[in-house]
N, CA, C and O of each residue as an XYZ file, in Angstrom:
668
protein
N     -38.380     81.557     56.650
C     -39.068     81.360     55.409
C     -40.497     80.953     55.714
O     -40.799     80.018     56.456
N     -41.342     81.739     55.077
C     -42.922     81.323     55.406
C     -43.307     81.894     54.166
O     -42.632     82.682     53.502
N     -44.825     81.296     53.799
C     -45.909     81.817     53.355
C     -46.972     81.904     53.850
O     -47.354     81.342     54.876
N     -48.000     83.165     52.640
C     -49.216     83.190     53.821
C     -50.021     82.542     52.578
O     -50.047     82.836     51.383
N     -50.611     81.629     53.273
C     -52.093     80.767     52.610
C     -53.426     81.647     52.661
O     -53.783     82.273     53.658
N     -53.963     81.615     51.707
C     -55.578     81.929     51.876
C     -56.470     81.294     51.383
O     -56.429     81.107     50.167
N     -57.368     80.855     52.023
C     -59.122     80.518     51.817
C     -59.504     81.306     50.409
O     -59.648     82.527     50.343
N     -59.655     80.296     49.182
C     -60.382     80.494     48.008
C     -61.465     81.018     47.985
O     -61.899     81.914     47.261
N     -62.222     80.086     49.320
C     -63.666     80.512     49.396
C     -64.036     81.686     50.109
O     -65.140     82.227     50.173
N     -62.886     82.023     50.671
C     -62.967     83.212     51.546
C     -63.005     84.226     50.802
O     -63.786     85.176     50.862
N     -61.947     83.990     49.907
C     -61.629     85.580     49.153
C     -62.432     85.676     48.041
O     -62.566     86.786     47.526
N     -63.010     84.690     47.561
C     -64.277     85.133     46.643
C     -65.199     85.234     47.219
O     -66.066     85.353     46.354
N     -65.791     85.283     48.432
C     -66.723     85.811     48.968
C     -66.618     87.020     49.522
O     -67.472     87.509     50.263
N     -65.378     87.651     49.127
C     -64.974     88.722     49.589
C     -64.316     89.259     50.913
O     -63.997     90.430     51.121
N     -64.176     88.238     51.734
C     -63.399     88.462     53.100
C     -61.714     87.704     52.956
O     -61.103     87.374     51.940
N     -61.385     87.628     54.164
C     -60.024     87.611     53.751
C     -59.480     86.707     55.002
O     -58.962     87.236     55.985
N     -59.623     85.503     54.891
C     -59.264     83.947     55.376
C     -58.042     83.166     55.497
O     -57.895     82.418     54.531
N     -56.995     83.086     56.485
C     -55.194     82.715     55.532
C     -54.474     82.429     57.026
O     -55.179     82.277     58.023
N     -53.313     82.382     57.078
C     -52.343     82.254     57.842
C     -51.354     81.850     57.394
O     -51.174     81.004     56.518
N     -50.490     82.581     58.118
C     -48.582     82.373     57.718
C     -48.357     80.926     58.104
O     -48.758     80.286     59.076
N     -47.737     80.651     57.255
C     -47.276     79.243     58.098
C     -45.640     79.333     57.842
O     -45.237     79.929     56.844
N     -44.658     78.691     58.823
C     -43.414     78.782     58.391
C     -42.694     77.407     58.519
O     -42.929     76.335     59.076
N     -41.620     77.984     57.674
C     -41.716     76.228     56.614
C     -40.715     75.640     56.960
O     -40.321     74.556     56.531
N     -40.074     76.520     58.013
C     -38.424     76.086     57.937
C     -38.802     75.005     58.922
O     -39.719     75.014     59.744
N     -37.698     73.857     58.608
C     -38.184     72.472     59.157
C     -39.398     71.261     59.111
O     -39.581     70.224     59.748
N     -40.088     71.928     58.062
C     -41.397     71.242     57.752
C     -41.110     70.557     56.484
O     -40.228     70.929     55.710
N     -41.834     69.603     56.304
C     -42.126     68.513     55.126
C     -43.411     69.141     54.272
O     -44.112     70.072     54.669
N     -43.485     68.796     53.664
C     -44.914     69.251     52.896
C     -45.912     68.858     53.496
O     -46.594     69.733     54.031
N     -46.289     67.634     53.603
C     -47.442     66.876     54.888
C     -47.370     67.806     56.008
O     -48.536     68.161     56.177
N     -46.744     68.302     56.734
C     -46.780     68.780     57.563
C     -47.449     70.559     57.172
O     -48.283     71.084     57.910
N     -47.023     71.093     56.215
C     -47.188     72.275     55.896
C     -49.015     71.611     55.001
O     -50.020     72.193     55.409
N     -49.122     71.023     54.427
C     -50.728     70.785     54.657
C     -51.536     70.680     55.566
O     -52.644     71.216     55.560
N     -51.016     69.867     56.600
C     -51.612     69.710     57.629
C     -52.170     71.137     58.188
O     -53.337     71.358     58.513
N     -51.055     72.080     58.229
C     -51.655     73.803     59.178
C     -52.736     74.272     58.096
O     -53.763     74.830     58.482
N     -52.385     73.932     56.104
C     -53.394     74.578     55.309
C     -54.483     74.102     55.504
O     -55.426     74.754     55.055
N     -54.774     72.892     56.184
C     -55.989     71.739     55.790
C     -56.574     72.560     57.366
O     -57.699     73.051     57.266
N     -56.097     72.665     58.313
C     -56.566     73.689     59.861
C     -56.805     75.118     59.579
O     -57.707     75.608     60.260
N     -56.156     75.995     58.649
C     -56.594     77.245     58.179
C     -58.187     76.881     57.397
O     -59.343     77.287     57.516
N     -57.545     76.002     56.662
C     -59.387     75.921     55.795
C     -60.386     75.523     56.805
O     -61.442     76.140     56.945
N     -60.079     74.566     57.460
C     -61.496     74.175     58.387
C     -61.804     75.084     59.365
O     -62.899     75.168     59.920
N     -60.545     75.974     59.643
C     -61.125     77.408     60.757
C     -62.125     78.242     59.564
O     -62.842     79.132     60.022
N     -62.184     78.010     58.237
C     -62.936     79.110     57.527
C     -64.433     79.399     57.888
O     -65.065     78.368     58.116
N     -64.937     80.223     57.961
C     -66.362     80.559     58.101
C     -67.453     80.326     56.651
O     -68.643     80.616     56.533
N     -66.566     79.737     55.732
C     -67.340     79.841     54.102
C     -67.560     78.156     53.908
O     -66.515     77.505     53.914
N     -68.470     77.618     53.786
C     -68.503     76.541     53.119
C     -68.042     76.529     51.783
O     -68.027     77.390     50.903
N     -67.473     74.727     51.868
C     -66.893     74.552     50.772
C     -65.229     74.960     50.597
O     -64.404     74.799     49.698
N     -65.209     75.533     51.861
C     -63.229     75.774     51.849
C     -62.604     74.772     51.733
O     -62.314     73.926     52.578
N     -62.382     74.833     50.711
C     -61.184     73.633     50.402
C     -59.939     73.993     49.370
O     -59.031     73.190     49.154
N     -60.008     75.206     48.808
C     -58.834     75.317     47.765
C     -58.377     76.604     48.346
O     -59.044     77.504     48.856
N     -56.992     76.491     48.145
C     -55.886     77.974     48.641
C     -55.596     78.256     47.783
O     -55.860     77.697     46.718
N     -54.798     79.454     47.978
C     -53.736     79.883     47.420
C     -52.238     80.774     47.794
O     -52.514     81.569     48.692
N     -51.182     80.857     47.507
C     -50.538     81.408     48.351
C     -50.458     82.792     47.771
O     -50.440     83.009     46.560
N     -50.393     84.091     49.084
C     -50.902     85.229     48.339
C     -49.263     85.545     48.982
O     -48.878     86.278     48.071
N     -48.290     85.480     49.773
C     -46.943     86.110     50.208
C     -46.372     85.596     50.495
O     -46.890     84.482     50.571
N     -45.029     85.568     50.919
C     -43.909     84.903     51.269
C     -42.632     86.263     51.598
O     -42.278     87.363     51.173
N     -42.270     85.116     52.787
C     -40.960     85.593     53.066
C     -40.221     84.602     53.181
O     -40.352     83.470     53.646
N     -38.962     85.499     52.419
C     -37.778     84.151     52.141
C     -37.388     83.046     51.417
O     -36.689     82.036     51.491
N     -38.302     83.796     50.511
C     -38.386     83.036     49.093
C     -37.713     83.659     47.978
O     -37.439     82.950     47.010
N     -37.439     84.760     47.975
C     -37.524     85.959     46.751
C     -38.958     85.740     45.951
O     -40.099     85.509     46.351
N     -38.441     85.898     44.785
C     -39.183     85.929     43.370
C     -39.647     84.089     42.922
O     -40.377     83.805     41.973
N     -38.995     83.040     43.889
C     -39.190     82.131     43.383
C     -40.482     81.130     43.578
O     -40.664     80.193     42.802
N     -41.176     81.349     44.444
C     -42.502     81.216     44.976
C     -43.873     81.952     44.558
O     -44.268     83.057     44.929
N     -44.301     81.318     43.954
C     -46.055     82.100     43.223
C     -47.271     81.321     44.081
O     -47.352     80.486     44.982
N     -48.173     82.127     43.227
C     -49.191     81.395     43.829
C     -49.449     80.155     43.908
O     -49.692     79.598     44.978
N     -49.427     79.542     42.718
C     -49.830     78.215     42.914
C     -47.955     77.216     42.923
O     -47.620     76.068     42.629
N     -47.510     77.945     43.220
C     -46.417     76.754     43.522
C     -46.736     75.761     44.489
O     -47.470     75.910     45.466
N     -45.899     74.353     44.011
C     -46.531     73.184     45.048
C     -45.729     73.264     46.421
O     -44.567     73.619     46.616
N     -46.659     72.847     47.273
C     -46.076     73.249     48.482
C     -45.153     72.155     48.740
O     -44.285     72.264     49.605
N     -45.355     70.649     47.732
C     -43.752     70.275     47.751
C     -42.740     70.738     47.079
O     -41.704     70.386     47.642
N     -42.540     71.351     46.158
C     -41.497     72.779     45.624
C     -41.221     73.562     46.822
O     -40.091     74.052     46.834
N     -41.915     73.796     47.776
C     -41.791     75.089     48.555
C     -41.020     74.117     49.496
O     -39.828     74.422     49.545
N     -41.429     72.764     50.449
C     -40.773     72.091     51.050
C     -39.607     71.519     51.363
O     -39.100     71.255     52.453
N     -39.017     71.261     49.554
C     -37.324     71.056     49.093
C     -37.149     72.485     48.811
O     -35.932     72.517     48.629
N     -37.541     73.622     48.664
C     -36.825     74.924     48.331
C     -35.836     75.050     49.406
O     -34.611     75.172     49.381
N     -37.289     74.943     51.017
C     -37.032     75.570     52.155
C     -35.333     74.889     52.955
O     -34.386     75.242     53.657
N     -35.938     73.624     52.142
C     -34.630     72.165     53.090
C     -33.771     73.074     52.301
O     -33.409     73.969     53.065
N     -33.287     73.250     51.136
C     -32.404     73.406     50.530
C     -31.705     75.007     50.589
O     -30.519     75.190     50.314
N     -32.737     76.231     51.031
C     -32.225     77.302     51.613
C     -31.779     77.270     53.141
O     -31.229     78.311     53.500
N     -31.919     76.200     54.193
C     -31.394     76.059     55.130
C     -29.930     75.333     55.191
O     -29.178     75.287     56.165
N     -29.772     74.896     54.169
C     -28.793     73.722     54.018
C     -27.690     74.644     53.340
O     -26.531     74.403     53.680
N     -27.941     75.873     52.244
C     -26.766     76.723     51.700
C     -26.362     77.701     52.807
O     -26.986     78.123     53.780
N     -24.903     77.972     52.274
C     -23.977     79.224     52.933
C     -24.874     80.764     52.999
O     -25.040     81.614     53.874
N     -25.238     80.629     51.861
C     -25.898     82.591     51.497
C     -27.130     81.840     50.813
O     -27.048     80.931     49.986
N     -28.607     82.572     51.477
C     -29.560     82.341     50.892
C     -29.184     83.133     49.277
O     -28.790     82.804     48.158
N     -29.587     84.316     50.001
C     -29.783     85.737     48.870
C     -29.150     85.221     47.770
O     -29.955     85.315     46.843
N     -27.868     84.599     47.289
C     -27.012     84.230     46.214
C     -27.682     83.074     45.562
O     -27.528     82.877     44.356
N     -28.439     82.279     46.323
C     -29.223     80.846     46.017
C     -30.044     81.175     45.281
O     -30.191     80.668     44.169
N     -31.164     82.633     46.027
C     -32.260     83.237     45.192
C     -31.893     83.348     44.393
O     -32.175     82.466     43.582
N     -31.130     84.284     43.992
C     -30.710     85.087     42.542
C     -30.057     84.043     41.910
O     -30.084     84.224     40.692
N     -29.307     82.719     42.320
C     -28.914     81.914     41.286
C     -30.344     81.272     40.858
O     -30.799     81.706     39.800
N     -30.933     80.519     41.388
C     -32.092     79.965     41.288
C     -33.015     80.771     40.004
O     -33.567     80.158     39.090
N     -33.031     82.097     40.159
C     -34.015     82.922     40.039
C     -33.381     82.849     38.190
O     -34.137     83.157     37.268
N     -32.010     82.424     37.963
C     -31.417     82.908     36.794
C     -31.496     81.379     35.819
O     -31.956     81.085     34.716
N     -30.931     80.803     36.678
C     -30.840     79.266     35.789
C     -32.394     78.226     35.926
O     -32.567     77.091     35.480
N     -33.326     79.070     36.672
C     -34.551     77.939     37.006
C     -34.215     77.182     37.903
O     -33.160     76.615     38.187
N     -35.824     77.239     38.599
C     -35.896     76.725     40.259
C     -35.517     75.052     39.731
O     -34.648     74.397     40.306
N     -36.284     74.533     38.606
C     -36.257     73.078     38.559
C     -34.859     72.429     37.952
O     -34.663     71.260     37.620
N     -34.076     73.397     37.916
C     -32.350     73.006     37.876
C     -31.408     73.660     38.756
O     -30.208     73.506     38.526
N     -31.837     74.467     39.867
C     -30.952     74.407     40.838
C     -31.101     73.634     41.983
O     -32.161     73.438     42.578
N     -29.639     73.060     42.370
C     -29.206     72.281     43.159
C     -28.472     72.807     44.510
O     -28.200     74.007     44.496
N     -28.180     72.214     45.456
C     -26.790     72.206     46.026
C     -25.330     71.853     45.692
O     -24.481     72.618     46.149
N     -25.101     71.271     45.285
C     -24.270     71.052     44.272
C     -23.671     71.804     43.249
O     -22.499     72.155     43.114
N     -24.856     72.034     42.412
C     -24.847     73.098     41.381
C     -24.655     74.710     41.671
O     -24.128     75.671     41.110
N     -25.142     74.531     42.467
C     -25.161     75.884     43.427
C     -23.164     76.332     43.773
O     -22.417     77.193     43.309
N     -22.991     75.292     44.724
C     -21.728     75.640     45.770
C     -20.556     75.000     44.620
O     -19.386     74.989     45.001
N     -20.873     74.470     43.219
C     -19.863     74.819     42.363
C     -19.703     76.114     41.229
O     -18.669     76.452     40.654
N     -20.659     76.538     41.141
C     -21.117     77.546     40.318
C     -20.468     79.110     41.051
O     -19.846     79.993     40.461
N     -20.869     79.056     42.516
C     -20.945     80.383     43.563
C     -19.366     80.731     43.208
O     -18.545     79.843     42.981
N     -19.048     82.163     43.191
C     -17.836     82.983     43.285
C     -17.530     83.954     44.236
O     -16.452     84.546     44.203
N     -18.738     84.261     45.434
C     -18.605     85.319     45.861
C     -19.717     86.470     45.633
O     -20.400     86.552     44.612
N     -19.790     87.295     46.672
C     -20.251     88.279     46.093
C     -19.422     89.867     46.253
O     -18.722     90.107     47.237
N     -19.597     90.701     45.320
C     -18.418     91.438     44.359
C     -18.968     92.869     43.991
O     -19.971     93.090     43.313
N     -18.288     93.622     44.452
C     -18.651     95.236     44.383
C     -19.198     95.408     42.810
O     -20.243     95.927     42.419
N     -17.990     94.712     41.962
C     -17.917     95.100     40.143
C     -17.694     94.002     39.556
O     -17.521     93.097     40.372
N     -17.603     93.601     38.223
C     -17.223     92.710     37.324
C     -15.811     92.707     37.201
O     -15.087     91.789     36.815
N     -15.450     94.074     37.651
C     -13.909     94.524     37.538
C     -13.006     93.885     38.786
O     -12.014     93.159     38.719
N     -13.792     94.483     40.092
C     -13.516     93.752     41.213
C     -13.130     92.006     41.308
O     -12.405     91.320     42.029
N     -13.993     91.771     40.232
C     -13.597     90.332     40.583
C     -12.861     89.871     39.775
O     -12.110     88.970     40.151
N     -12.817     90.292     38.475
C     -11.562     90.052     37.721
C     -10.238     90.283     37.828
O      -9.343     89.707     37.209
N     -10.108     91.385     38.861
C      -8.854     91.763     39.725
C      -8.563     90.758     40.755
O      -7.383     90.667     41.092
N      -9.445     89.966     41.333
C      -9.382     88.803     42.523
C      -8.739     88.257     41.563
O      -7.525     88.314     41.372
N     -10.033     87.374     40.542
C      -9.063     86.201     39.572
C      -7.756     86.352     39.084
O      -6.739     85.690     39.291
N      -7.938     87.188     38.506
C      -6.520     87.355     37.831
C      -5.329     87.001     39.039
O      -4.460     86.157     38.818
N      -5.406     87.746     40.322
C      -4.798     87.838     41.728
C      -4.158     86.258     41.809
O      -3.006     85.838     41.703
N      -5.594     85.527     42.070
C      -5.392     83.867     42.343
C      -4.797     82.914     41.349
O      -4.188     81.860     41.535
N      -5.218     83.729     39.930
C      -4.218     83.076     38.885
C      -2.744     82.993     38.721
O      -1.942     82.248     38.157
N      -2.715     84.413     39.682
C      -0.439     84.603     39.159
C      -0.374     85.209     38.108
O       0.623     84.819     37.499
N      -0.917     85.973     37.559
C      -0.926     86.088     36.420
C       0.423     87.023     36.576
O       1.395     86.627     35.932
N       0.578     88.135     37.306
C       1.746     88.786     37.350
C       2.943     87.971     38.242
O       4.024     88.507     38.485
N       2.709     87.049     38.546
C       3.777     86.737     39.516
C       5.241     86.762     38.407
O       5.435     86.196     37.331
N       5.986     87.557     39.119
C       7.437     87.728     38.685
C       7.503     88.673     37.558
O       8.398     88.649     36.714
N       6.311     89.685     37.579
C       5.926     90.303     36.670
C       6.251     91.814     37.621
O       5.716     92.008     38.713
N       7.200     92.778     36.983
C       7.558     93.888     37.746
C       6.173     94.595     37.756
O       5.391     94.460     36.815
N       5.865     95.425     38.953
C       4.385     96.343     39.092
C       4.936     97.429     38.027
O       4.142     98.361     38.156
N       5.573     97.674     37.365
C       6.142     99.208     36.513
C       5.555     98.373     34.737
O       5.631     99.006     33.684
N       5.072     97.059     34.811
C       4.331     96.167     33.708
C       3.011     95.941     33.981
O       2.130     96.165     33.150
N       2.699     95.305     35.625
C       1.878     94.891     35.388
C       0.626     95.769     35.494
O      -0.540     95.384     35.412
N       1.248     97.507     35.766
C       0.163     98.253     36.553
C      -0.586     98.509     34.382
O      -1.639     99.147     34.404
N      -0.325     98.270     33.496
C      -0.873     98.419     31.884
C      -1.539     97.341     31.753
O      -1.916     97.136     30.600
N      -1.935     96.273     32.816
C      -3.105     95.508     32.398
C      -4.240     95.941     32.434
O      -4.504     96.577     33.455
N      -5.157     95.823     31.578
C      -6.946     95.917     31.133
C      -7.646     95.379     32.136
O      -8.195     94.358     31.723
N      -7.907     95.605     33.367
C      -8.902     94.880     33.876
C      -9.872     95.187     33.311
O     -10.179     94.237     32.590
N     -10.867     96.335     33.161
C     -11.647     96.481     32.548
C     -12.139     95.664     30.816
O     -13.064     95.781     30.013
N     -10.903     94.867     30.939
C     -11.077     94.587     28.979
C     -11.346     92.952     29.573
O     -11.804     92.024     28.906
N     -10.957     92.911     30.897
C     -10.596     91.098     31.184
C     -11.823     90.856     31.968
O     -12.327     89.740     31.843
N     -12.313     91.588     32.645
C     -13.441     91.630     32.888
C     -14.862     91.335     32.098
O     -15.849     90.687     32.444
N     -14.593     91.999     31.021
C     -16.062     92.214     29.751
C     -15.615     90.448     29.466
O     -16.449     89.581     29.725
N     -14.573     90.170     29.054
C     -14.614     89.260     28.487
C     -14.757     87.706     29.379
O     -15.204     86.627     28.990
N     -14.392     87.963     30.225
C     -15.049     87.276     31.263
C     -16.390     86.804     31.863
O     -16.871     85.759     32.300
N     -16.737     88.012     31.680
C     -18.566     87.840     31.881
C     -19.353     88.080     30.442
O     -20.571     88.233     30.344
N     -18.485     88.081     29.439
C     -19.451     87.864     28.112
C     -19.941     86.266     28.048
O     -21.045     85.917     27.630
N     -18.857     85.325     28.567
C     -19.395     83.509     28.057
C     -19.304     82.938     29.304
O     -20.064     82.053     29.695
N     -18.011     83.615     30.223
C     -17.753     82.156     31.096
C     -18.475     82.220     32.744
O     -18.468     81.303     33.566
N     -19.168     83.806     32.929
C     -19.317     84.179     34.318
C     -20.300     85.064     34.007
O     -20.227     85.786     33.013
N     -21.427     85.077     34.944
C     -22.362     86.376     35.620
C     -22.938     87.183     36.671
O     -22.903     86.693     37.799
N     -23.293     87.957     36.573
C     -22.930     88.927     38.096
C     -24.858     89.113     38.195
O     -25.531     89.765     37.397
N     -25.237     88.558     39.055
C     -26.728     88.968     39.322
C     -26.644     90.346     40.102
O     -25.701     90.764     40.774
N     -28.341     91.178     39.745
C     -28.309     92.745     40.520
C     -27.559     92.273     41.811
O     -28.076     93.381     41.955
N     -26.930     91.828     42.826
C     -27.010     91.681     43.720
C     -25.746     91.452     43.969
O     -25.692     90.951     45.092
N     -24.744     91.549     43.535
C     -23.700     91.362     42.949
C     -22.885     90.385     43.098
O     -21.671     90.530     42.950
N     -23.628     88.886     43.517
C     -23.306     87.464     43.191
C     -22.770     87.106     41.866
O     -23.333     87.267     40.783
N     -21.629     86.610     42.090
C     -21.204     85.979     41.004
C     -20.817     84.617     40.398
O     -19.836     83.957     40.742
N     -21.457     84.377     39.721
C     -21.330     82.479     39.585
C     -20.764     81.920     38.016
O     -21.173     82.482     37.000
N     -19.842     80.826     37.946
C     -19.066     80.555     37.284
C     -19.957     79.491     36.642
O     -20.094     78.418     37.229
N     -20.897     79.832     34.859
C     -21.880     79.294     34.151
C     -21.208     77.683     33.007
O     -21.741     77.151     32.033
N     -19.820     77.348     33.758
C     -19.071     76.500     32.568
C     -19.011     75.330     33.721
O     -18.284     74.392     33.395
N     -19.621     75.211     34.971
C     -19.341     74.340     35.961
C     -20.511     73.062     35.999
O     -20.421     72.167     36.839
């Protein structure tokens, strides 16, 4: 996980001033410290304001002016989960400033070919057929238990993470 910083004064003067810095294991103080050494390497007086123009390993949840203490607990907190990618896309759905760890690793279901797919798991882990002859249970709706499933109690991000929204 990194971003790349750039020189304000750089890029309105039209050149192009920055460095990656990577975050994994860093504090915010510390990740100032390399921005506060990118600016003073600048050739522009007056470098003193950034901005972040990229990132990797952030998804969608990192902008420009995000604080680089946001970026600092993001980073602790994408090293600390099972599956980034599922964190993103949860994060990305419920808001960065209400996802947790916690919230996260009670919410997570997996990730799941279909809506159908996983309603065939649940149902599986429920019993629902147990002692139920297959010549009955093969006339169940997954497709109907499914919709209704992910209409209130569950959602499937593009990615096909699925997280349980009643937790």
């Amino acid at each position: 996980m990194r971003i790349y910083v750039a020189c304000l004064a750089s890029y309105n003067a039209g050149t192009l001033h920055g460095s990656w810095i990577d975050c994994e294991g860093k504090g915010a103080d510390e990740i100032y410290e390399e921005i506060a050494a990118m600016l003073a390497a600048s050739s522009e007086e007056g470098a003193e304001e950034f901005a972040i123009h990229d990132t990797e390993g952030f998804g969608d949840l990192v902008g420009e002016y995000t604080s680089i203490k946001e970026i600092a607990q993001l980073t602790e907190i994408l090293c600390e989960v099972e599956d980034c990618e599922a964190f993103i896309e949860w994060a990305d759905y419920i808001g960065l400033a209400y996802a947790t760890i916690e919230g996260f690793r009670d919410a997570y279901r997996g990730k799941w070919e279909s809506k159908k797919a996983y309603a065939e798991c649940l149902a599986d882990d429920l019993g629902f057929f147990l002692g139920v002859p297959d010549t009955v249970a093969r006339y169940f709706d997954y497709e109907a238990f499914a919709r209704d499933l992910f209409t209130s109690d569950y959602y499937m991000t593009n990615g096909g993470y699925v997280f349980n929204q009643n937790v």
